[in-house]
KOLLO-472559 format. One record per residue (C-alpha): x, y, z; residue in one letter. Coordinates in nm, 4 decimals. Example, Ala and Ser with C-alpha at 12.3 -4.5 7.8 and 13.67 -1.06 7.14 Angstrom:
          X          Y          Z   bavo
     1.2300    -0.4500     0.7800      a
     1.3670    -0.1060     0.7140      s
***
This chain:
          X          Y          Z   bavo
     6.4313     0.8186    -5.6668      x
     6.5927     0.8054    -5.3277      x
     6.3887     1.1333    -5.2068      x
     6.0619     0.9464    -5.3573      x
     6.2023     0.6237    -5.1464      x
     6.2475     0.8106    -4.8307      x
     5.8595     0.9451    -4.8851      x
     5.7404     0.5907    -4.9181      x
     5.9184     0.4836    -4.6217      x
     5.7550     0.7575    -4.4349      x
     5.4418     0.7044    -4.5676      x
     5.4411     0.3622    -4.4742      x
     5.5649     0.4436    -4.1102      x
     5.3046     0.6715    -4.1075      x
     5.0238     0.4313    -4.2057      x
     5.2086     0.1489    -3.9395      x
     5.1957     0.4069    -3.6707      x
     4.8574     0.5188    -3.7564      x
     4.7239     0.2203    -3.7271      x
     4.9359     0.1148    -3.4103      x
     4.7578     0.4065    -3.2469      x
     4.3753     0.2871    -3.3999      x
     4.4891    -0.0390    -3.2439      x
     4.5029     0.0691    -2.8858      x
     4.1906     0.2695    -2.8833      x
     3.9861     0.0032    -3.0591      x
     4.1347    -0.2631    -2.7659      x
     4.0544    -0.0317    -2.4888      x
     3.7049    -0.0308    -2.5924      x
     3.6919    -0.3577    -2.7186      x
     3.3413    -0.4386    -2.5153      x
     3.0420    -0.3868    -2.6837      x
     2.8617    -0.0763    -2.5441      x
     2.5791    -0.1525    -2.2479      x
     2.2296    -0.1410    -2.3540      x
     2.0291    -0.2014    -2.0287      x
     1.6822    -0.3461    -2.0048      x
     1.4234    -0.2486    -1.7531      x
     1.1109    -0.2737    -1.5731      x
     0.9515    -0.1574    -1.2629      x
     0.8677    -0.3970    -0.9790      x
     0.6931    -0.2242    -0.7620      x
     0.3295    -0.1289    -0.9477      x
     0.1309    -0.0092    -0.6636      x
     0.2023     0.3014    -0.7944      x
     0.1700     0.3267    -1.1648      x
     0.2574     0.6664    -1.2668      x
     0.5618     0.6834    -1.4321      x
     0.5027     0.2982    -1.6011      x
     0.3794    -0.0376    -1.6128      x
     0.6380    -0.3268    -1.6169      x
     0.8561    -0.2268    -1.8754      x
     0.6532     0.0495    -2.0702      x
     0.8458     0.3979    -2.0786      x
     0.7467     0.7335    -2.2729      x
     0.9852     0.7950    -2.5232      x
     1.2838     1.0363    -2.4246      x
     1.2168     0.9403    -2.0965      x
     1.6157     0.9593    -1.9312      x
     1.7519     0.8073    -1.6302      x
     2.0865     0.8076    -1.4675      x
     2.3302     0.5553    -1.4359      x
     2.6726     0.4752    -1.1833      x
     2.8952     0.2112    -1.2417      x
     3.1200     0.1404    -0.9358      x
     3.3399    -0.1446    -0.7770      x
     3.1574    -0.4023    -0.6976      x
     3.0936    -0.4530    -0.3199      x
     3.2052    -0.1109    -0.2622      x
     3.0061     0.2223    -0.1740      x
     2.8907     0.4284    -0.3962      x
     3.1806     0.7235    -0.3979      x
     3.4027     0.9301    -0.6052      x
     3.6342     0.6537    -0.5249      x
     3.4436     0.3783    -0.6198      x
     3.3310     0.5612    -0.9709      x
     3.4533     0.2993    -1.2504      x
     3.6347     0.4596    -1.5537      x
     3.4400     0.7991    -1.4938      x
     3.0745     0.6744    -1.5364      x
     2.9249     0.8793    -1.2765      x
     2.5109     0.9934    -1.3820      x
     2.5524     0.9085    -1.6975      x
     2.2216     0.9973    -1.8992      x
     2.0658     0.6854    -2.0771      x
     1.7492     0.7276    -2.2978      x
     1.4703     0.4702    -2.4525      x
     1.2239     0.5094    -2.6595      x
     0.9657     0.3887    -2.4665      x
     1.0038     0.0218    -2.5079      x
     1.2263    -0.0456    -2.1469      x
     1.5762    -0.0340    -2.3086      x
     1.7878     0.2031    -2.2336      x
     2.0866     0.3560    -2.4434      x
     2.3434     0.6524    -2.4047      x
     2.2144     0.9753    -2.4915      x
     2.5615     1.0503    -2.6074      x
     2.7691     0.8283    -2.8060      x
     3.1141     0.8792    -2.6459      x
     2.9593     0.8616    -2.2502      x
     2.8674     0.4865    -2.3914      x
     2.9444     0.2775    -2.0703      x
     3.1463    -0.0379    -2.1344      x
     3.2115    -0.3289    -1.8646      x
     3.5977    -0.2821    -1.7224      x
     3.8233    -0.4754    -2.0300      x
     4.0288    -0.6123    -1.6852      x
     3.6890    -0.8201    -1.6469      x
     3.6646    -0.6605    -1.2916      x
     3.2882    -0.6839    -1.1505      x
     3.1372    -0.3730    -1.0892      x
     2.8156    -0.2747    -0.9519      x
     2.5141    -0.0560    -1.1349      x
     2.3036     0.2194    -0.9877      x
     1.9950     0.3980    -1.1579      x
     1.7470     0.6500    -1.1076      x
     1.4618     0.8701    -1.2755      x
     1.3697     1.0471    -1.3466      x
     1.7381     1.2320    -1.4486      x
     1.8699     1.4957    -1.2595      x
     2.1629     1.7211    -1.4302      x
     2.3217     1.8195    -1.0613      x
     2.3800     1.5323    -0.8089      x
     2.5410     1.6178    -0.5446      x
     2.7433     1.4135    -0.2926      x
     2.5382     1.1675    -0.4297      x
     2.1943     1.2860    -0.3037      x
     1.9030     1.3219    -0.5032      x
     1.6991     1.6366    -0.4152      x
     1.2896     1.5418    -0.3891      x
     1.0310     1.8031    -0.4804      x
     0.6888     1.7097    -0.4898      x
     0.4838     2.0585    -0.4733      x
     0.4623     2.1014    -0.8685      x
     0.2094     1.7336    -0.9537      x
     0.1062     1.9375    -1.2943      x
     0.3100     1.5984    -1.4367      x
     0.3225     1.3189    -1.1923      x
     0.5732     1.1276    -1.3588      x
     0.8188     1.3935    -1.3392      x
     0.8190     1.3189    -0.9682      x
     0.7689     0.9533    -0.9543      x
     1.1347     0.8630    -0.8431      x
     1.1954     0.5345    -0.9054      x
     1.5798     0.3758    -0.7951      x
     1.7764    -0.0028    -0.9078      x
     2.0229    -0.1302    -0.7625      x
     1.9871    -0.4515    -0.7963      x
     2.2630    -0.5268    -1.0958      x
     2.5748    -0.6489    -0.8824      x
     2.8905    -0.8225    -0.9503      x
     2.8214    -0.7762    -1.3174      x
     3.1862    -0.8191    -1.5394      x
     3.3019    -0.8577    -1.9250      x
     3.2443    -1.2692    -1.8720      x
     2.9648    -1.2471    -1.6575      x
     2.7380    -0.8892    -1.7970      x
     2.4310    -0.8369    -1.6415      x
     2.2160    -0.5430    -1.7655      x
     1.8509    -0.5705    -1.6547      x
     1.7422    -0.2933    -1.4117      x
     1.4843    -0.3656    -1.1525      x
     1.3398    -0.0526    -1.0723      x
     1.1288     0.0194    -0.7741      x
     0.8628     0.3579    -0.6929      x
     1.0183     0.5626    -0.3985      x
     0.7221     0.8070    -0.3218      x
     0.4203     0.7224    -0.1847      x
     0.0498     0.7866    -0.3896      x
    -0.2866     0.8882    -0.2843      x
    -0.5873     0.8583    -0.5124      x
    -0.9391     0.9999    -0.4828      x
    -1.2163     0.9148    -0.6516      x
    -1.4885     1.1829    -0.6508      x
    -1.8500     1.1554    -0.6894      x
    -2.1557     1.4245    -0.6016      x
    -2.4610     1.3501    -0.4440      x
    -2.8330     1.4857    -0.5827      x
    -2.7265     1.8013    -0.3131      x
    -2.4221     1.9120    -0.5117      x
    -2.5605     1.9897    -0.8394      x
    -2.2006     1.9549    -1.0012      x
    -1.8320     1.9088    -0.9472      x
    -1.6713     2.1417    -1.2146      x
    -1.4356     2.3838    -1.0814      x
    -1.3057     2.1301    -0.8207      x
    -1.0072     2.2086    -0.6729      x
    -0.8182     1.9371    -0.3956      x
    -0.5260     1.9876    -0.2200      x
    -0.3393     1.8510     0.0997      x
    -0.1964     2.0092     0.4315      x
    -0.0175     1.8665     0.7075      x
     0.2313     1.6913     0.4363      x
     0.6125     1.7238     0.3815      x
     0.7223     1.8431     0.0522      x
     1.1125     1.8046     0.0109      x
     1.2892     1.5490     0.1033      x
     1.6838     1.4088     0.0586      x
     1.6830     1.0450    -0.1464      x
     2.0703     0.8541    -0.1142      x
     2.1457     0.7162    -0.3972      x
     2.4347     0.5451    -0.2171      x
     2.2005     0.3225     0.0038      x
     1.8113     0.3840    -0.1243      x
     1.7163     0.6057     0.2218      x
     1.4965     0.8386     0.1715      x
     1.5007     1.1404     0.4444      x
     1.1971     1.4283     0.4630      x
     1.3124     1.7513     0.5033      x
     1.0741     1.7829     0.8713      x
     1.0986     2.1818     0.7753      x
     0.9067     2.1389     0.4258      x
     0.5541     2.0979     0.5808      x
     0.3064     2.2830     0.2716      x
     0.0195     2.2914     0.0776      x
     0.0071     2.0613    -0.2057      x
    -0.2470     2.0464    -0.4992      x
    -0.3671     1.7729    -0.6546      x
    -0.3732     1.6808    -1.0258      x
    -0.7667     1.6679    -1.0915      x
    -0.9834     1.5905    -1.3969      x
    -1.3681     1.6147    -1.4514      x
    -1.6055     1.4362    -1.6138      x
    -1.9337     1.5146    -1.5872      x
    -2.0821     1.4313    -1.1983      x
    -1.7350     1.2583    -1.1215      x
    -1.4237     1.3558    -1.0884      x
    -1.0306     1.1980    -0.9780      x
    -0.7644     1.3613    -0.7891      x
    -0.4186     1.2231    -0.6981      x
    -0.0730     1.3495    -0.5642      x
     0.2682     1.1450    -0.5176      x
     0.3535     1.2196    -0.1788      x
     0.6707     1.1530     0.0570      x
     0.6131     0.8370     0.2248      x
     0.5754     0.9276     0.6353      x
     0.5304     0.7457     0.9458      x
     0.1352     0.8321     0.9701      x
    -0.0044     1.1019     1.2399      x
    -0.2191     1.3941     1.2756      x
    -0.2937     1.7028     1.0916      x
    -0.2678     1.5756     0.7174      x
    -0.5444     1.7454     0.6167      x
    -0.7072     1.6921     0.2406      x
    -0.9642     2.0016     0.1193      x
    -1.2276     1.9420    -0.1213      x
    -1.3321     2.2949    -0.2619      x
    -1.6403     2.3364    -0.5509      x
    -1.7231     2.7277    -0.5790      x
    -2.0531     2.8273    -0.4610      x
    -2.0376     2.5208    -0.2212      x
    -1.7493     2.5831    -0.0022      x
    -1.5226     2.3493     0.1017      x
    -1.5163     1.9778     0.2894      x
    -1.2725     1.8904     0.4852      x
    -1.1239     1.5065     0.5398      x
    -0.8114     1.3999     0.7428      x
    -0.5542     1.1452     0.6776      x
    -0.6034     0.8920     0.9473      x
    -0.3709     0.9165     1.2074      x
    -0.2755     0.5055     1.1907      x
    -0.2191     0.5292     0.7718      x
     0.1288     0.5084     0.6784      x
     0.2310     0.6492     0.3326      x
     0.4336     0.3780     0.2476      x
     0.7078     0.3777    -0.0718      x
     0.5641     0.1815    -0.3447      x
     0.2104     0.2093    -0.2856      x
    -0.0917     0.3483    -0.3644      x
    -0.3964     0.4683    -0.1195      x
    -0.7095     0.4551    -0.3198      x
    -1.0332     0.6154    -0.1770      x
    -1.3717     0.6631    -0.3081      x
    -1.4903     1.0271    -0.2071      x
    -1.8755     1.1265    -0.2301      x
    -1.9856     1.4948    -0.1717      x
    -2.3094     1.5475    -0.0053      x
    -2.4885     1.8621     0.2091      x
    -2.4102     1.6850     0.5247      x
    -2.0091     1.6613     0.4472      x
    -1.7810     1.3489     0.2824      x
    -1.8567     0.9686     0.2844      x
    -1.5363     0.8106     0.2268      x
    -1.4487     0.4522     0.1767      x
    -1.1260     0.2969     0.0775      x
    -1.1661     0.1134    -0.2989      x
    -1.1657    -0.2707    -0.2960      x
    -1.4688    -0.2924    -0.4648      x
    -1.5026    -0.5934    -0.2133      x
    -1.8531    -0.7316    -0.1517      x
    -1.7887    -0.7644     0.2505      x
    -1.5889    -0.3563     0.2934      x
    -1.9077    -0.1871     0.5158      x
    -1.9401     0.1691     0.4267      x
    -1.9838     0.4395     0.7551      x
    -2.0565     0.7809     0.7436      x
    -1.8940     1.0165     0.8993      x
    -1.5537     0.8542     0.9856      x
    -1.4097     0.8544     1.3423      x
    -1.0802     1.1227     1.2613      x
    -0.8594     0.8709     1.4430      x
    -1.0139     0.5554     1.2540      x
    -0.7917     0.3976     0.9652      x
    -0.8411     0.1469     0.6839      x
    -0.6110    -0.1628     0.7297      x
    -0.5986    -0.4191     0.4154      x
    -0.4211    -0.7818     0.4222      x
    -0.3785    -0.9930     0.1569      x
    -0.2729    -1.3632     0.1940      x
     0.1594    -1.3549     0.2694      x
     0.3195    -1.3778    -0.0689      x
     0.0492    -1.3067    -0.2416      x
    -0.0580    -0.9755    -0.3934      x
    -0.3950    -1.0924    -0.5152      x
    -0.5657    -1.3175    -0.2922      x
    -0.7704    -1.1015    -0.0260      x
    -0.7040    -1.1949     0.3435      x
    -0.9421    -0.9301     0.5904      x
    -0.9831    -0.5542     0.5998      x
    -1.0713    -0.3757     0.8859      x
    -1.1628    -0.0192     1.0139      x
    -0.9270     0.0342     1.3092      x
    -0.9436     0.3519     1.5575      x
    -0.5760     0.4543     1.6891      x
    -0.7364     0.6667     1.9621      x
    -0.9400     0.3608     2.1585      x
    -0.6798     0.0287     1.9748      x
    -0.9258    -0.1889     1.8115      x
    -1.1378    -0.2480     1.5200      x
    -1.5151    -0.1151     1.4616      x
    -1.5359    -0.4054     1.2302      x
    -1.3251    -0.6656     1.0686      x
    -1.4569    -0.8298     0.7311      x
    -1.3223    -1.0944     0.4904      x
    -1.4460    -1.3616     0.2718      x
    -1.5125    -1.7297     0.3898      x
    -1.3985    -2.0111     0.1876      x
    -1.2536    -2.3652     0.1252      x
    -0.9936    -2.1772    -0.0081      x
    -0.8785    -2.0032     0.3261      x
    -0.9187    -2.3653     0.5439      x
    -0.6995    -2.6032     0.5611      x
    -0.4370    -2.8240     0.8991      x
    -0.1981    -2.5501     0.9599      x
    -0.3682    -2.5217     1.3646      x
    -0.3598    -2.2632     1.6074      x
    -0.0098    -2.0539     1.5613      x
    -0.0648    -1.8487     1.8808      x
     0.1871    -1.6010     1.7186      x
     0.0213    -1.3257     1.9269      x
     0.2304    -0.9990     1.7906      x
     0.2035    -0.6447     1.6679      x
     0.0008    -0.5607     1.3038      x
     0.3151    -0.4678     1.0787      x
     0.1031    -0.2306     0.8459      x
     0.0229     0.0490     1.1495      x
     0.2925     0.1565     1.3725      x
     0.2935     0.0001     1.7229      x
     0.2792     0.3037     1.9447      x
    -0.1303     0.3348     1.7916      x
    -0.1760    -0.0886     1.8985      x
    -0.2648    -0.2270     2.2473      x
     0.0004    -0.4793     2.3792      x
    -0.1570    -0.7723     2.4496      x
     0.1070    -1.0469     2.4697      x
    -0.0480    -1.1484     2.8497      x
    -0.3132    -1.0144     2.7948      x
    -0.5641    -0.7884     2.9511      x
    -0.4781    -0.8805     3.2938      x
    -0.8293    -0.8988     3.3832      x
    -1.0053    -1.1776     3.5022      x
    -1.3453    -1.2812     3.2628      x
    -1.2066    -1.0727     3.0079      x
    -1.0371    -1.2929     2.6904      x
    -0.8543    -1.1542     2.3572      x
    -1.0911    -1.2404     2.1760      x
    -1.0415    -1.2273     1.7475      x
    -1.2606    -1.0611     1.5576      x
    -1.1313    -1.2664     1.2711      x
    -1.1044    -1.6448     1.4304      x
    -0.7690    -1.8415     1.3950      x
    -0.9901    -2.1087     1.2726      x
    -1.1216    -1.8899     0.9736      x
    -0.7653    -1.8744     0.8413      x
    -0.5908    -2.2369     0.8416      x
    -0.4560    -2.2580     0.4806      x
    -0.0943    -2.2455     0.6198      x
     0.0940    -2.0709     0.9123      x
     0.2114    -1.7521     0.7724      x
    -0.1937    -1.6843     0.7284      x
    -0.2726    -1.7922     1.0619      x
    -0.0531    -1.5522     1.2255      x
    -0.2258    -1.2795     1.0976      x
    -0.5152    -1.3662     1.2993      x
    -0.3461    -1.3085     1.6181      x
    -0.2136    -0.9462     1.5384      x
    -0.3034    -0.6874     1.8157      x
    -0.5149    -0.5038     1.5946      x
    -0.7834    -0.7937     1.5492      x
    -0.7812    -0.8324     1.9255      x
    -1.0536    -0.6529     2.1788      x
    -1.1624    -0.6818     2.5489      x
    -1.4187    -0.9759     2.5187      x
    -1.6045    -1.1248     2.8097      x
    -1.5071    -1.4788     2.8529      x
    -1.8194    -1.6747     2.8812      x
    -1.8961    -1.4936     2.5373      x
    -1.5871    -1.5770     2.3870      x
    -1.5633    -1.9229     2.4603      x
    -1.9405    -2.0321     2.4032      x
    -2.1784    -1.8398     2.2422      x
    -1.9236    -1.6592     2.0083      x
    -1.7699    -1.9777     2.0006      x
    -2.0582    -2.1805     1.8300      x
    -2.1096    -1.9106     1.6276      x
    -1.8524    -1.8790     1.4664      x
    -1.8417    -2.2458     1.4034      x
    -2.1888    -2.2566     1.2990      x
    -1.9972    -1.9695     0.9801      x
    -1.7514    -2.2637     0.9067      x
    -2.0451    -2.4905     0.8397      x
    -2.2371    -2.2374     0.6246      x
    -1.9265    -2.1585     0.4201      x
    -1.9247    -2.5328     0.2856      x
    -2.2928    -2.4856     0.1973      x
    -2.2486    -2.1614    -0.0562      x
    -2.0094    -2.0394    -0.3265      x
    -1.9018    -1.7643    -0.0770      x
    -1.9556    -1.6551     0.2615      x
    -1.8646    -1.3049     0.3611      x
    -1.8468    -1.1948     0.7154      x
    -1.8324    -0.8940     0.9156      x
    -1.7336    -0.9120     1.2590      x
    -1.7749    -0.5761     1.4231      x
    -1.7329    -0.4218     1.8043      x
    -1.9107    -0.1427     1.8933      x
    -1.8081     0.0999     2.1847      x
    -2.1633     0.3068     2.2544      x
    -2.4518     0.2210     2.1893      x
    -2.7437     0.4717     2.0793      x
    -2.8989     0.5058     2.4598      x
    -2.5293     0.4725     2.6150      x
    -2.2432     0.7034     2.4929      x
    -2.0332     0.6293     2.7615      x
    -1.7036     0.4263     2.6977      x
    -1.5249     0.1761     2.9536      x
    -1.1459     0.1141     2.9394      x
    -0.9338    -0.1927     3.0110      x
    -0.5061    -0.1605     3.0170      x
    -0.2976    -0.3567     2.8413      x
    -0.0068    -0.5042     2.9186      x
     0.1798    -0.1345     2.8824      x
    -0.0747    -0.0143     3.0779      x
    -0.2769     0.1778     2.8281      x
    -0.6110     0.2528     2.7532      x
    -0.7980     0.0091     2.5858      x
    -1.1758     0.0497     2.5148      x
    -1.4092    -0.2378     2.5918      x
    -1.6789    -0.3151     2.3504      x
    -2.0412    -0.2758     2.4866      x
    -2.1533    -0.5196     2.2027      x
    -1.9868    -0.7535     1.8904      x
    -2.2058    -0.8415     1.5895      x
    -2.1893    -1.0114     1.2917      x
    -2.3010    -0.9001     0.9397      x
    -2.3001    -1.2244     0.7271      x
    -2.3999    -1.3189     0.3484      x
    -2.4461    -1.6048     0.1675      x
    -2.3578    -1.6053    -0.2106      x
    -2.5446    -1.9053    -0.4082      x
    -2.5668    -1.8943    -0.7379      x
    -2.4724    -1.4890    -0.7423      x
    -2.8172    -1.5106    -0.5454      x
    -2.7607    -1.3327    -0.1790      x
    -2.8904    -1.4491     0.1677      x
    -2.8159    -1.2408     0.4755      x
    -2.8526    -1.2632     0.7995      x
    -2.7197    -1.0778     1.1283      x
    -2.6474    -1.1342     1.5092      x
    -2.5343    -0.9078     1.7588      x
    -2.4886    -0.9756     2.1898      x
    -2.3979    -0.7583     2.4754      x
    -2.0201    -0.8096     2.5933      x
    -2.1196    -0.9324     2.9206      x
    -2.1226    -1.2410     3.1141      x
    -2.4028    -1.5455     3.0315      x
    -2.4738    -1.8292     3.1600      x
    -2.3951    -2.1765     2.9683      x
    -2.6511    -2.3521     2.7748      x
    -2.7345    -2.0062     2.5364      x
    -2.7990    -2.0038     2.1771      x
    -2.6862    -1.7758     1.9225      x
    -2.9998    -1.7646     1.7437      x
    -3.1776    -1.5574     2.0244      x
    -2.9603    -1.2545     1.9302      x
    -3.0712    -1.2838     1.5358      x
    -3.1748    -1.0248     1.3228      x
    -3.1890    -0.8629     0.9540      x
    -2.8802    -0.6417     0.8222      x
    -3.1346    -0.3683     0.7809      x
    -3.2163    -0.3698     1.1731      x
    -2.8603    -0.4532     1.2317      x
    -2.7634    -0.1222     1.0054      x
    -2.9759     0.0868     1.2265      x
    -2.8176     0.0348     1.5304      x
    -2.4646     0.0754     1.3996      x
    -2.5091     0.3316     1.1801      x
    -2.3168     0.0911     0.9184      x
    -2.3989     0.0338     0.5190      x
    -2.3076    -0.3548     0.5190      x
    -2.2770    -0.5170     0.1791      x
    -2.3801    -0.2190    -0.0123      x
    -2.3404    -0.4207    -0.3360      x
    -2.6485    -0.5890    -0.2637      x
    -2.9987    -0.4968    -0.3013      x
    -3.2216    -0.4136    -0.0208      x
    -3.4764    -0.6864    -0.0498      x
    -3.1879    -0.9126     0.0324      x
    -3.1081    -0.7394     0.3760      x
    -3.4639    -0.6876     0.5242      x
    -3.5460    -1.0394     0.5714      x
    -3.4089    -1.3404     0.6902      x
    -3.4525    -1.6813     0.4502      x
    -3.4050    -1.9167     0.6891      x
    -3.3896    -2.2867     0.5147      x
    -3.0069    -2.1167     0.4725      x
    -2.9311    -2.0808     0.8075      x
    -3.0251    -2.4082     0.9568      x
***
């Protein structure tokens, strides 16, 4: 009895100790384990997801640190340092292994969270190594990077990741004219273009390896006389030599480069519709906007510049075609409105375009410094009054050119007016303004300085391409003067003509939307 007493005893200390020891593990991971919600801000891009739709098994990798403090091995919290975290494809996020569960600090410390895809197994000193060369699977490249859950703690948990695309994205869309029978066997791919790069994941900068310049191939599909091509590429600062080759066997290959003003830009996508023909590549940007002109045979240092309305990523503002080489804009269209008019006034906020670097801009903040010679908008301050922020768009450096005064201030003047009017009488107005630096006769180009004393080249005539929507019924009309000096008194309407004659002289498709009939003739009970 007193050995079966002593056994009980032990038993029992056993059992208390036992569950002692349970005790303290339980407490130190009292905290329920993270789950952390997702979606993706940024969806320019659209590879790797929409909002918050993921593929299943899709894995990224997650830091907590002290909050406030660097990402570092000294900042780590309790050892969760790229920890893997799965979903199933419906944005929430889990640990791919039950034990590397990550739980908030039980000393309700706040801590910082850090996330990437996709997952990489070997991170070191906390650099995240960029390949883009192998787009077979886009989204295996599409780095995407949150940071955005901070001073997160047991009484105050925060677990929704924000993520945003780091890579850039180019797009084509591919079509064949009667000339090229057919586009199967396409192949595209892209010179000129860094392929490696070094992302932090300790501050979001993203650094190109300048040594990594290659050839990359673009994903492609076919279908039937179309076809789509599209690469995530390392965002860069613009410039030449980014050459993209269209080959078809037994046609040979077309050539088209990158212009030299475009920015690849993190977060966003560069969409351009491609047609093949015997004579070479047509290429517009897509907007599948009623007012975008369509030109043949780009200018290699023109470039495709798209506003929207600030703080809005819906509401069009202008687009224009802008050449780096001479600083200004072979045209300049946008849509007229009651929408876009309003009593914000004349900002004056004369400044440089934020969406092309400035060394390709003229700086005009005096000026040309030339006597008779005006900055004069190609899209009017007056055109774009709904509040401030919009107004100040007009007086970029990139909508500015080398006008002649007297045409600036009255002719152009009334003109332009005269639009405001029209736009109250229609559904829609669209305008393009355009400048035009030879003429078909006159090849020759004059220069102006700006206030850097650079090149600037003067217009040798300005037009506008404009249409009336009523009723989805179109009415056009078009105007075009010499940039020269006039005398008061003139009217606008001696410089009239169709968009078909006006399309002749420039070389320009404008509107190609509408029909024809609609260009070649000039109603005019609509432009009274």
């Amino acid at each position: 009895m007193r050995i079966n007493r002593i056994l009980l005893i032990t038993l029992l200390l056993g059992i208390f100790y036992s569950c002692e020891s349970e005790k303290d593990i339980s407490d130190h991971n009292s905290s329920a384990a993270i789950q952390f919600t997702s979606e993706i801000n940024n969806n320019d891009i659209q590879t790797r997801a929409y909002n918050s739709l993921w593929e299943n098994e899709d894995k990224i990798g997650v830091f907590m640190k002290t909050s406030g403090i660097q990402l570092s091995d000294q900042s780590i919290v309790n050892g969760y340092s790229n920890i893997i975290y799965t979903t199933t494809g419906n944005g929430t996020f889990t640990a791919k292994n039950e034990e590397q569960n990550i739980h908030f600090p039980e000393n309700n410390s706040a801590v910082d969270f850090i996330a990437y895809y996709p997952y990489q197994n070997n991170i070191n000193n906390y650099i995240y190594k960029v390949d883009i060369i192998d787009q077979s699977i886009p989204q295996h490249i599409d780095l995407l990077y949150s940071n955005n859950i901070t001073n997160a703690s047991l009484s105050n948990p925060s677990n929704s990741l924000q993520f945003s695309h780091q890579l850039s994205k180019i797009s084509f869309n591919i079509s064949a004219s009667e000339d090229v029978s057919s586009l199967n066997g396409i192949r595209v791919s892209a010179s000129g273009l860094k392929t490696l790069a070094d992302f932090s994941l300790i501050d979001g900068t993203l650094t190109a390896d300048e040594n990594s310049t290659g050839n990359i191939d673009f994903k492609t599909s076919v279908n039937s006389n179309s076809a789509s091509a599209e690469a995530i590429l390392i965002p860069d600062g613009g410039g030449s030599g980014r050459i993209v080759t269209f080959y078809l066997p037994d046609v040979g290959s077309f050539k088209w480069e990158i212009p030299s003003g475009t920015r690849l830009e993190k977060g966003k996508k560069y969409t351009y519709n491609i047609t093949l023909n015997g004579g070479g590549i047509v290429v517009k940007p897509e907007n599948g906007w009623v007012e975008t002109p369509l030109m043949n045979n780009l200018p290699t240092n023109a470039t495709y510049i798209s506003h929207m309305i600030p703080n809005s990523t819906r509401i069009r503002n202008y687009s224009m075609l802008y050449d780096t080489k001479y600083k200004l804009a072979y045209w300049v269209a946008y849509p007229m409105h009651g929408y876009y008019l309003g009593d914000s006034g004349r900002s004056d906020a004369w400044g440089y375009d934020p969406s092309i670097s400035q060394a390709f801009q003229a700086y005009l903040k005096s000026g040309y410094g030339i006597s008779g010679i005006d900055r004069g908008h190609q899209i009017p301050s007056a055109d774009r009054t709904i509040n401030t922020n919009t107004n100040k768009t007009t007086f970029y450096y990139t909508n500015m050119t080398p006008q002649a005064s007297t045409l600036n201030q009255q002719m152009w003047a009334n003109l332009e007016s005269q639009i405001r009017t029209w736009t109250q009488r229609c559904d829609t107005l669209y305008v393009v303004t355009g400048a035009m630096i030879t003429t078909s006769t006159d090849n020759t180009i004059e220069y102006v300085t700006d206030n850097n004393n650079q090149s600037v080249a003067k217009p040798k005539y300005y037009y506008k391409a404009l249409a009336q929507r009523i009723n989805n019924v179109y009415y056009t009309i078009a105007f075009k003067m010499d940039n020269k000096t006039y005398s008061s008194g003139g009217s606008y309407n001696n410089y009239k003509m169709t968009i078909q004659q006006l399309e002749q002289e420039t070389g320009l498709t404008f509107f190609p939307s509408i029909s024809a009939s609609s260009k070649n003739s000039i109603d005019a009970s609509h432009w009274n």
